[in-house]
C-alpha positions in Angstrom: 127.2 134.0 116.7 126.4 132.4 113.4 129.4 130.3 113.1 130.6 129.4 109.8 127.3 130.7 108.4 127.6 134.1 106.1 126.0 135.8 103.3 128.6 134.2 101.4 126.5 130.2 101.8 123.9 131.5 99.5 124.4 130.0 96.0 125.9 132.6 94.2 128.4 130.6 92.5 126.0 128.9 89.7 122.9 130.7 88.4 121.7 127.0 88.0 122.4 126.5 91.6 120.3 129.7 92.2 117.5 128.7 90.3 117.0 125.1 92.2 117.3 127.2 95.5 114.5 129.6 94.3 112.3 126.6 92.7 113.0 124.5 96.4 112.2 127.9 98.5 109.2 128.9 95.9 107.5 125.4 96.0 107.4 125.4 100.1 106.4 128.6 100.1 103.4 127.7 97.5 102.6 124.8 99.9 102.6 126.5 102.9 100.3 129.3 101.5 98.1 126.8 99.5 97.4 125.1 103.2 97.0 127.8 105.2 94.5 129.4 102.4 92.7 125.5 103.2 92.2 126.5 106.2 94.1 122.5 107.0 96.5 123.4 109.3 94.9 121.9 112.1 93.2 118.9 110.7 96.9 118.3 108.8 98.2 118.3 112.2 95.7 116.1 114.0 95.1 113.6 111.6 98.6 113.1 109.8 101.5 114.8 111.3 100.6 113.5 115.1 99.1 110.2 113.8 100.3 107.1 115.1 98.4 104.9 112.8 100.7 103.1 111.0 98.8 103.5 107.5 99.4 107.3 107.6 102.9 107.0 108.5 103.1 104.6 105.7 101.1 106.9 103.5 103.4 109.7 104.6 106.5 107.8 103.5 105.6 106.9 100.2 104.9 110.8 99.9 108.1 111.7 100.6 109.5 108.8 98.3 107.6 110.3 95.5 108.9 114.2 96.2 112.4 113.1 96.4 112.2 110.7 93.7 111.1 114.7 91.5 114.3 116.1 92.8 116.4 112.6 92.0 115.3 112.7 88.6 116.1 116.1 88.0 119.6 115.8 89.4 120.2 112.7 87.1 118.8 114.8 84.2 121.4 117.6 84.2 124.4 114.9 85.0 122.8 113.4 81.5 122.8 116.7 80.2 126.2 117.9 81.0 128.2 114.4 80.2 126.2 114.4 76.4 126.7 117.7 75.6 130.6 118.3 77.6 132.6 116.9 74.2 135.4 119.7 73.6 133.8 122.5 74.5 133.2 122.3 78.8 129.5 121.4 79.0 127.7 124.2 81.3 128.3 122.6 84.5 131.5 123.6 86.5 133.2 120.4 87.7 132.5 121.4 91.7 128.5 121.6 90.7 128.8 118.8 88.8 130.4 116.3 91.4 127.9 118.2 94.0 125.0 116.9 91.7 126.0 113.8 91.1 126.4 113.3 95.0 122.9 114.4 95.9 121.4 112.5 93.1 122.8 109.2 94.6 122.2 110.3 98.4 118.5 110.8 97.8 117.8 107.6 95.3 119.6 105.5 98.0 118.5 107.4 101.8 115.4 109.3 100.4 113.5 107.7 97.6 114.0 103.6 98.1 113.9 103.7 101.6 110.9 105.8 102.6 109.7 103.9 99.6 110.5 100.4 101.0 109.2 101.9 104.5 106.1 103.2 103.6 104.3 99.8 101.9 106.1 97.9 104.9 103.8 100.2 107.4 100.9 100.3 104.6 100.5 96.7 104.3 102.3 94.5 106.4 100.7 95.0 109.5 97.1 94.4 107.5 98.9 91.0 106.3 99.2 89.2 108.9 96.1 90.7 111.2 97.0 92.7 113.5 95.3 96.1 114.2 98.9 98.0 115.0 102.6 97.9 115.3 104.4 96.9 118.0 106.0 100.2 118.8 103.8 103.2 117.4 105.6 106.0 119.1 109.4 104.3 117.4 107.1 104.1 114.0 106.4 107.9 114.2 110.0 108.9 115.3 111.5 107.0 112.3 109.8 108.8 110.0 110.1 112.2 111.3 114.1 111.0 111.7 114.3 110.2 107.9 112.4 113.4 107.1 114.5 115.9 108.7 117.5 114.1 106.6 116.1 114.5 103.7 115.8 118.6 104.6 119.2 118.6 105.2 120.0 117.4 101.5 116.9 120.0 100.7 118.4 123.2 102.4 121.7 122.4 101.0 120.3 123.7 97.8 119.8 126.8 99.4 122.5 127.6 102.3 126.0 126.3 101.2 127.1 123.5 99.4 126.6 119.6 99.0 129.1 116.6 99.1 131.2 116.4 96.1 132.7 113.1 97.5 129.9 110.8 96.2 127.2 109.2 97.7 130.3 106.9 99.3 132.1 109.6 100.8 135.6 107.7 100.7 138.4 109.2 102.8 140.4 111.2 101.9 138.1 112.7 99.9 135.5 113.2 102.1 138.0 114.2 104.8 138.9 118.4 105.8 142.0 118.5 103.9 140.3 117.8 100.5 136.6 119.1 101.7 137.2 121.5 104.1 133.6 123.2 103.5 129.9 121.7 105.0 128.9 119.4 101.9 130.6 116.4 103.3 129.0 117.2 106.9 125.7 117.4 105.2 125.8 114.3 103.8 127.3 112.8 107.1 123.9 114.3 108.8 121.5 113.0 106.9 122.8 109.9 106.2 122.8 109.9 110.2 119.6 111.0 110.6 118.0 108.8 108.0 119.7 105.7 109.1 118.8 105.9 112.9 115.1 106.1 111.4 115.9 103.3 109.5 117.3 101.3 112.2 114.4 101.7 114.1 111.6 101.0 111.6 113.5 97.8 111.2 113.6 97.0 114.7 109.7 98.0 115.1 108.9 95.3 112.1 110.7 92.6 113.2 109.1 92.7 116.8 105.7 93.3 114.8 105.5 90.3 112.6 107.4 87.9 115.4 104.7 88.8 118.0 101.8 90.3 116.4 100.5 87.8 114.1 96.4 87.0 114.3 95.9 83.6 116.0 96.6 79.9 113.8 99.3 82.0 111.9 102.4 80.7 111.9 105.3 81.3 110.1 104.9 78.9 107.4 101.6 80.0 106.4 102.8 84.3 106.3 102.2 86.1 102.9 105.5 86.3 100.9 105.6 89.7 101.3 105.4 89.8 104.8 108.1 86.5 104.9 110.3 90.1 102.3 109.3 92.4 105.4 110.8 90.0 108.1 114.1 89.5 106.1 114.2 93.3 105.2 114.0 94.2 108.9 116.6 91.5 109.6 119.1 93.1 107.2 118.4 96.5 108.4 119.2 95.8 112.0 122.7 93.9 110.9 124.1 96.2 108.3 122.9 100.1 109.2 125.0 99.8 112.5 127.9 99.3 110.4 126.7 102.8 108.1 126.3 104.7 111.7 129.4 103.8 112.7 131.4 104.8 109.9 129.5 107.8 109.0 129.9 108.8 112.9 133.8 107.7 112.8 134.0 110.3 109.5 132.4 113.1 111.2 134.7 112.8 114.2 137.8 112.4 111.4 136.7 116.0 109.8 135.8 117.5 113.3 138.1 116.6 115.8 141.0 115.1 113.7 141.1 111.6 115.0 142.1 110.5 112.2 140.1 107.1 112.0 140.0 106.8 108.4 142.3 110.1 107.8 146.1 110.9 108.1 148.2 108.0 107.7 150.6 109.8 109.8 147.6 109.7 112.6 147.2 105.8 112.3 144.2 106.2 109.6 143.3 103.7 107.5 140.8 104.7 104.9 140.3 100.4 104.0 138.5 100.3 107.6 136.1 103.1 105.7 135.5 101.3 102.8 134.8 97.7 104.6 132.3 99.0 107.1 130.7 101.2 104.2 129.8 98.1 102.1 129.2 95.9 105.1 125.9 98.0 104.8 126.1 98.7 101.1 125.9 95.4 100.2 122.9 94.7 102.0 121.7 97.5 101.6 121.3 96.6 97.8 118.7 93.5 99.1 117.0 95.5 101.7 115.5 97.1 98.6 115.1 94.1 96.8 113.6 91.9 98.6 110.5 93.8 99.2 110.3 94.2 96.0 110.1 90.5 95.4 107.6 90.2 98.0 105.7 92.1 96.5 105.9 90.6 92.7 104.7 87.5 94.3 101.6 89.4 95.5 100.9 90.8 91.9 102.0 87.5 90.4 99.8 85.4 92.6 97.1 87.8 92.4 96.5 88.6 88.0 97.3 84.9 87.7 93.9 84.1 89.5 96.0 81.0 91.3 98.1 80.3 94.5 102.0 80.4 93.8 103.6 77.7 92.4 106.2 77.0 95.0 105.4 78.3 98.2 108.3 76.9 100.7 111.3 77.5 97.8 110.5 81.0 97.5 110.3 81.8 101.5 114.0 79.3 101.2 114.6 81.7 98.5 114.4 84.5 100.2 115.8 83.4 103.5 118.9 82.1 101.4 119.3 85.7 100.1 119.1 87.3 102.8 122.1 84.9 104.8 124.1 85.5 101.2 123.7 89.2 101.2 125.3 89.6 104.4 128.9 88.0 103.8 129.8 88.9 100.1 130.5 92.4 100.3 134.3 92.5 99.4 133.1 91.7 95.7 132.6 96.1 96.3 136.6 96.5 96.5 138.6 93.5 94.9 141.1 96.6 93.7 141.7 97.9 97.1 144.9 95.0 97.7 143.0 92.3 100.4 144.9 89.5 98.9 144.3 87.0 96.6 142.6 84.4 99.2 140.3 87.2 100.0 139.8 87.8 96.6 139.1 84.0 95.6 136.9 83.8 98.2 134.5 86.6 97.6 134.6 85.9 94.4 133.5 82.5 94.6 130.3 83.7 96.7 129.2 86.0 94.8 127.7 84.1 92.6 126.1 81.9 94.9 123.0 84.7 95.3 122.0 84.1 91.7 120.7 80.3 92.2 117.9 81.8 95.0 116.9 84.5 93.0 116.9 82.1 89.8 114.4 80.0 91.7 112.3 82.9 92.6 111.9 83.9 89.4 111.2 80.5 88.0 108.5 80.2 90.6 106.6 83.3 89.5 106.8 82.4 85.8 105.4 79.1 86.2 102.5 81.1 88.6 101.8 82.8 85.5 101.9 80.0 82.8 99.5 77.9 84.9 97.1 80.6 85.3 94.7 83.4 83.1 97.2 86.5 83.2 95.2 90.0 83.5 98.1 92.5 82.8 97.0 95.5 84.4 99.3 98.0 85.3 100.9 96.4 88.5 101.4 93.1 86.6 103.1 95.4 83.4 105.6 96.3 86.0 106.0 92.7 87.1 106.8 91.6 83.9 109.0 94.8 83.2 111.0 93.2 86.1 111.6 90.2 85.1 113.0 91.3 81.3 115.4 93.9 82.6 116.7 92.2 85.6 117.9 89.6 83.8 120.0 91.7 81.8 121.4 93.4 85.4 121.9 89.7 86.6 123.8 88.4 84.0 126.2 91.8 83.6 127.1 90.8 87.2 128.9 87.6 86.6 131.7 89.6 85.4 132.1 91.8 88.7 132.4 88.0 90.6 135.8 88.3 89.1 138.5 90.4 90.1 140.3 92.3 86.8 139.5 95.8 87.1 139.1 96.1 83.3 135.1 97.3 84.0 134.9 97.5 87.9 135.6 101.6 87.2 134.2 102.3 84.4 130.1 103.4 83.1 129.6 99.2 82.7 129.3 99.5 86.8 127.3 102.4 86.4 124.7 100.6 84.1 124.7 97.5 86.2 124.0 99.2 89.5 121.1 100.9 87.7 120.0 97.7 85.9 119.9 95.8 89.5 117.7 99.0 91.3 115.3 100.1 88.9 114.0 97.2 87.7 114.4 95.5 91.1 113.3 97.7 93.3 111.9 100.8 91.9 109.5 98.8 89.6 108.6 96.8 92.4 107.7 99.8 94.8 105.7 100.9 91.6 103.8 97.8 91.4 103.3 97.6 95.0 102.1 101.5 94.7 99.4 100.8 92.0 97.9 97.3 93.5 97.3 98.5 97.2 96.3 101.9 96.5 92.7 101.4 96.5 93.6 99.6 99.9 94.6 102.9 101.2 92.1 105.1 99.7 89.4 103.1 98.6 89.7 103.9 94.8 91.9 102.3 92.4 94.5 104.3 90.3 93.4 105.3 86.7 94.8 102.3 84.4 95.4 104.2 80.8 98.0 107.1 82.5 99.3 104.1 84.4 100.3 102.4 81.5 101.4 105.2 80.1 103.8 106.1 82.4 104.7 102.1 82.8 106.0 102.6 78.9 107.7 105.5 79.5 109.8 104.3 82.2 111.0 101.0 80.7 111.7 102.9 77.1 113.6 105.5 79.2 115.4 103.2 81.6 116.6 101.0 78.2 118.0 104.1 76.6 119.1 106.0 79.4 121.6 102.5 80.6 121.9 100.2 78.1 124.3 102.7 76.1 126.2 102.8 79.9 127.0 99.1 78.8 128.6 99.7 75.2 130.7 102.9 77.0 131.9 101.2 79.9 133.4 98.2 77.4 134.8 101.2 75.5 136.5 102.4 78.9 134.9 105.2 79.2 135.0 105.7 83.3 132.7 106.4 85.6 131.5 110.1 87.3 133.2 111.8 84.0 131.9 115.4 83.8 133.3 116.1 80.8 135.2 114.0 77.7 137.1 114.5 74.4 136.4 111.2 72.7 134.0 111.6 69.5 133.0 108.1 69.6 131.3 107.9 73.2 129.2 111.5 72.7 126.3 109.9 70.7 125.8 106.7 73.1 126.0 109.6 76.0 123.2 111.1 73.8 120.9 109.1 73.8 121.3 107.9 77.5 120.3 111.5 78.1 117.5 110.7 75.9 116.2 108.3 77.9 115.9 110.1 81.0 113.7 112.6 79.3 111.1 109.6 79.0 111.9 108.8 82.5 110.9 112.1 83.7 107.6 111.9 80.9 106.8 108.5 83.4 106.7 110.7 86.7 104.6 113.4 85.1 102.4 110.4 83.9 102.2 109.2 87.4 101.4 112.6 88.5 98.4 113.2 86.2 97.6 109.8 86.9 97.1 110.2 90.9 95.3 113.9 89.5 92.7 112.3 87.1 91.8 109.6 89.4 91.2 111.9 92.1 89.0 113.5 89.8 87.3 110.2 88.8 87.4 108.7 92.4 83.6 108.0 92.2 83.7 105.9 89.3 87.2 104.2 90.3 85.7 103.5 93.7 85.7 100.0 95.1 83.1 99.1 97.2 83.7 95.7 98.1 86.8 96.5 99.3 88.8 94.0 97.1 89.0 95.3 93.2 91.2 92.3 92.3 89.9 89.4 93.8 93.1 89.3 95.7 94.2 85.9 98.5 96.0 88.1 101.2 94.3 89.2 104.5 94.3 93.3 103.9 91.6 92.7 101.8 89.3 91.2 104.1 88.4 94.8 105.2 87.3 97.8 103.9 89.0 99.8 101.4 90.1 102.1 103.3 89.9 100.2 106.6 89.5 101.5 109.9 92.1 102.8 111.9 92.0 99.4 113.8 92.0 97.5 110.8 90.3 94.5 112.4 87.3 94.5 114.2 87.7 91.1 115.2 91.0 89.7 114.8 90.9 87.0 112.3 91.8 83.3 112.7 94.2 82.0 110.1 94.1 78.1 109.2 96.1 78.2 106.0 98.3 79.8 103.3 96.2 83.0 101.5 93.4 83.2 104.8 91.4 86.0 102.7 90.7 83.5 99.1 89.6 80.7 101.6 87.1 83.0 103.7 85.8 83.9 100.0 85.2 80.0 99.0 83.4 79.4 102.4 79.6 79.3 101.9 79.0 78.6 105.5 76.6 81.0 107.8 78.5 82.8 110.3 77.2 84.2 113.5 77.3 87.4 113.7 80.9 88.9 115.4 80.7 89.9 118.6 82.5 93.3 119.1 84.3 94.5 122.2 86.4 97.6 123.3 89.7 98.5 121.2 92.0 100.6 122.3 94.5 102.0 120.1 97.2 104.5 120.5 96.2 108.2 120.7 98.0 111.1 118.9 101.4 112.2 119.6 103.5 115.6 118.7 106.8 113.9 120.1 107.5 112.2 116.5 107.5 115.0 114.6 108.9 117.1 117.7 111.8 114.4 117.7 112.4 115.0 113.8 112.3 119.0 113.9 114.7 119.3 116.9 117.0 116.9 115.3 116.8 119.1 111.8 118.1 122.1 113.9 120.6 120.3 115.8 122.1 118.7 112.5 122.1 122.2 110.8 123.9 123.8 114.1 126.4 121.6 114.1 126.8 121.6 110.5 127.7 125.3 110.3 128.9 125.3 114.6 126.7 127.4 115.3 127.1 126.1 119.1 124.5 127.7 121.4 121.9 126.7 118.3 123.6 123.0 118.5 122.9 123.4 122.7 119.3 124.2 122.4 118.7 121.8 119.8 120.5 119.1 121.6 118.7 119.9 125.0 115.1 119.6 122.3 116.1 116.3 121.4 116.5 115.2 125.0 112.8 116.9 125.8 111.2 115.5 122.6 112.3 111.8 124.0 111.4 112.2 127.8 108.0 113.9 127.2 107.1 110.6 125.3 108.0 108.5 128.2 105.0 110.2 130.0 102.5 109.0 127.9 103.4 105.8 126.2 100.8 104.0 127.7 98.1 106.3 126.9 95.9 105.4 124.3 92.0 105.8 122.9 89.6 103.7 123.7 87.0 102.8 121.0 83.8 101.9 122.7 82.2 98.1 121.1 79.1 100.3 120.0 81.5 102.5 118.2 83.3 99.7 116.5 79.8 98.2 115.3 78.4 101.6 114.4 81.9 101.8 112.4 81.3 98.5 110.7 77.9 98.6 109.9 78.4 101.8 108.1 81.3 100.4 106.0 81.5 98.2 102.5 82.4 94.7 102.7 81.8 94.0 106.6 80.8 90.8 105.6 83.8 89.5 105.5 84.3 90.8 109.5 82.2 87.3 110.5 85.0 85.0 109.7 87.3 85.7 112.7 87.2 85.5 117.2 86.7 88.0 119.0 89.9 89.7 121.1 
């Protein structure tokens, strides 16, 4: 009746094991009780878990960024652990634990942290950017979220019922395949990555059609924020290389479950160099995906705590466009060693490179930003320039992967550039992006002394923690080691672990931080709206703004609409407001996401009539929402002025026509 599921899937093999499955079951426990002694349930589900505003799906993401990025670190920590302390004696990590570790921590930094990261300031801010009051698809919004959520319980409950992947976070046949994993862990990942990439795929989808079609009148491409120009490239990338990821990931599956030997069994036609193409055919991308927005937004910060437009306007939208077209047809530079020939080889090889000369421009754009104007380095713009040290480093070490000798392609040197490239690039970025429009989302800034703290102790603790990765992999010490018996590596390994001690010092900064400003929220208030004196169009509202955002759509005339309304000492009539209708709540997102959990899980363990039900749930979630997908709330004009008048910084509502 249970299928493969017995008393045996509880983590008795590891007492560390059965202390992260107590902590996970302990915490949502604590949560649930701490709610329900609230008395929240009901407003939690009315104003957030049904909400089709795309500000608290955004603010929802970012929350789920933030708890996985607790359980990332954590994960990273004991690999640190285990590979400083593993010299001779065996470490305290069994090789099956440790593999299973290093898995998850890669699955949830890449599906689970970046992306609901990435996704979350896309639905924040985007739609704010360029004027219009909603997405173009609310319902899609909702369902990718609740999509990417129930993948990330999958990794969750893994921890607690059975086992995780312990064929990395690239699940490379025949690794990943039933002969060499014959229990759940590889269909775990297989599931959420599923599950998390359909969300994906949609969210993409819904911002592309967003920022093509939703833009406030006069707006034209040419005169869109650069971060919005990072969102449109972003959702370009995501609807060309996560097909590729379904695909394979659903080609696997059917390999471990049916035998068809896609990618498995030579003997069956399988050819595991099909796997590994279609993998970075979206691994590649994937890398810019989360770059990108993080560039969009430096060029926010930069052009904002420089007090000046940004130098270069058009070469950094070319830029970014450039990177986006190069991202897409270099991914071979993943697998030189695989045997594709030497052609293919030179080829890749050669275009590698080419990706370096947009993303030199873009950083000599911002630099010159900030020598022509008065730098305020607040904590945003610490970040910023955080970036712009360590990437280099990351950029330069990958020169030497443009070439094919596999002298470092296996080894900790990949390991440090990989890091080097994401945490500096993106994470940093999302960071950045997470301290300046924060007020824009709660009306109250962020307290500045605990965010610089935990600025320093994440860019101390990511140069210890991989710039020893460096020195090892030139020593040839290879990657995913659990354990070693060379004295010289041990104290580099050392003090990497070091480092991501300060690493996890910088989230519980960041977590005192959001505590102390709560507390403070009076004083850290801003009123006006706009605490930095910022160019873009979210700030022309409220901080927090309405859940139409605009009252009356604003007409754009130039590059940064919001800093020109400011300069404008004209008299305004006052706006006339009309009806707005916006789209009411709906419980098929979140319906979508928990019927999906328990048809993942069924099928997981075959637990069949489970997998029927939740199947048939799916099906239902979908189809009621085609009943009411035109139904939306209508918000009366004396509503909207009532609204308005009652709100900080309505001012700035005058400057716009009405729709």
């Amino acid at each position: 009746m249970l299928g493969k599921l017995t008393i045996d899937a509880l983590p008795f093999y590891s007492g560390i094991a059965m202390a992260g499955a107590l902590t996970v079951v302990c915490v949502a426990l604590g949560v649930v009780a701490f709610i329900t002694r609230l008395g929240r349930w009901r407003y939690l589900w009315t104003e957030w878990l049904t909400s089709l505003d795309h500000k608290k799906i955004g603010i929802m993401y970012v929350t789920l960024a933030l708890v996985m990025l607790v359980r990332g670190v954590i994960d990273a920590l004991l690999i640190r652990t285990q590979q400083a302390f593993a010299f001779e004696p065996n470490g305290y990590l069994p090789p099956d634990h440790f593999d299973q570790i290093f898995t998850s921590h890669a699955t949830i930094m890449m599906f689970f942290v970046a992306m609901p990261f990435v996704l979350g300031l896309l639905n924040i801010v985007v739609p704010q950017q360029i004027g219009a009051r909603r997405v173009a698809f609310p319902f899609m919004n909702s369902a990718g979220l609740w999509l990417t959520v129930s993948g990330a319980g999958l990794v969750m409950i893994s921890l607690v019922i059975g086992k995780f992947s312990t064929a990395y976070w690239t699940a490379y046949p025949p690794q990943s395949g039933v002969q060499f994993n014959p229990g759940v862990g590889v269909d775990y990942w297989i599931w959420a990555v599923l599950l998390s990439s359909v969300g994906s795929l949609l969210t993409g989808i819904n911002f592309l059609v967003t920022i093509v079609k939703r833009r406030a009148p006069g707006m034209r491409l040419m005169m869109m924020p650069l971060f919005t120009w990072a969102a449109l490239c972003t959702s370009i990338l995501i609807i060309f290389a996560y097909p590729a990821l379904i695909v394979a990931a659903t080609l696997l599956g059917l390999d471990r479950q049916l035998g068809m030997h896609f990618f498995t069994g030579l003997q069956g036609g399988g050819n595991v160099a099909n796997y590994v193409s279609l993998f970075w055919i979206w691994g590649h991308p994937h890398v810019y995906i989360l770059i990108l927005p993080a560039f969009g937004i430096y060029s926010e910060v930069v052009a904002t705590f420089s007090g000046r437009k940004l130098s270069g306007y058009a070469p950094l939208i070319y830029s970014t466009a450039a990177i986006t077209v190069l991202s897409l047809v270099v991914w071979l530079h993943h697998f030189f060693t695989l045997g594709s020939g030497a052609d293919v080889n030179a080829f890749f090889g050669s275009a590698a490179p080419l990706i370096a000369v947009p993303t030199i421009v873009t950083i000599a754009a911002w630099l010159l930003t900030m020598y022509r104007g008065r730098v305020q380095f607040s904590v945003p713009m610490l970040f910023t320039l955080g970036f712009i040290v360590t990437f280099l480093v990351g950029g330069i070490s990958g020169f030497l992967f443009a070439v094919a000798p596999a002298s470092i392609h296996d080894t900790t040197f990949r390991v440090a550039h990989f890091h080097n490239l994401l945490i500096p690039g993106a994470l940093f970025g999302y960071f950045a992006g997470y301290q300046y429009w924060f007020p824009k989302a709660f009306g109250f800034r962020l307290d500045e002394k605990w965010g610089r703290r935990a600025f320093w102790c994440w860019i101390v603790g990511f140069c210890l923690a991989f710039m020893p990765l460096y020195v090892l992999g030139l020593m040839g010490m290879p990657q995913r080691l659990n354990r070693t018996n060379v004295a010289d590596w041990q104290p580099y390994l050392i003090l990497a672990q070091c480092g991501v001690l300060f690493i996890l010092c910088g989230i519980v900064f960041l977590a005192v931080q959001i505590a102390v400003s709560i507390r403070d929220r009076a004083m850290l208030a801003v009123p006006g709206g706009d605490p930095w004196n910022a160019r873009t169009l979210e700030w022309a509202t409220a901080s927090p703004p309405a859940a139409y955002n605009f009252a009356v759509v604003p007409e754009v005339h130039g590059i940064d609409p919001w800093w020109t309304m400011k300069q404008e000492t004209a008299n305004h009539e006052r706006p006339r407001f009309r009806d707005i209708v916006m789209p009411g709540n709906s419980s098929a997102g979140i319906a979508l996401g928990a019927t999906s959990f328990v048809f993942a899980f069924a099928m997981i363990w075959q637990i069949w009539w489970l997998a029927a039900i939740g199947g048939l749930s799916v099906f239902a979630a979908v189809l009621s929402q085609t009943f009411h997908d035109r139904v939306g709330r209508r918000i009366p004009a004396s509503e909207v002025e009532a609204i308005e008048s009652r709100r900080a910084g309505s001012d700035a509502l005058a400057v716009g026509v009405p729709t």
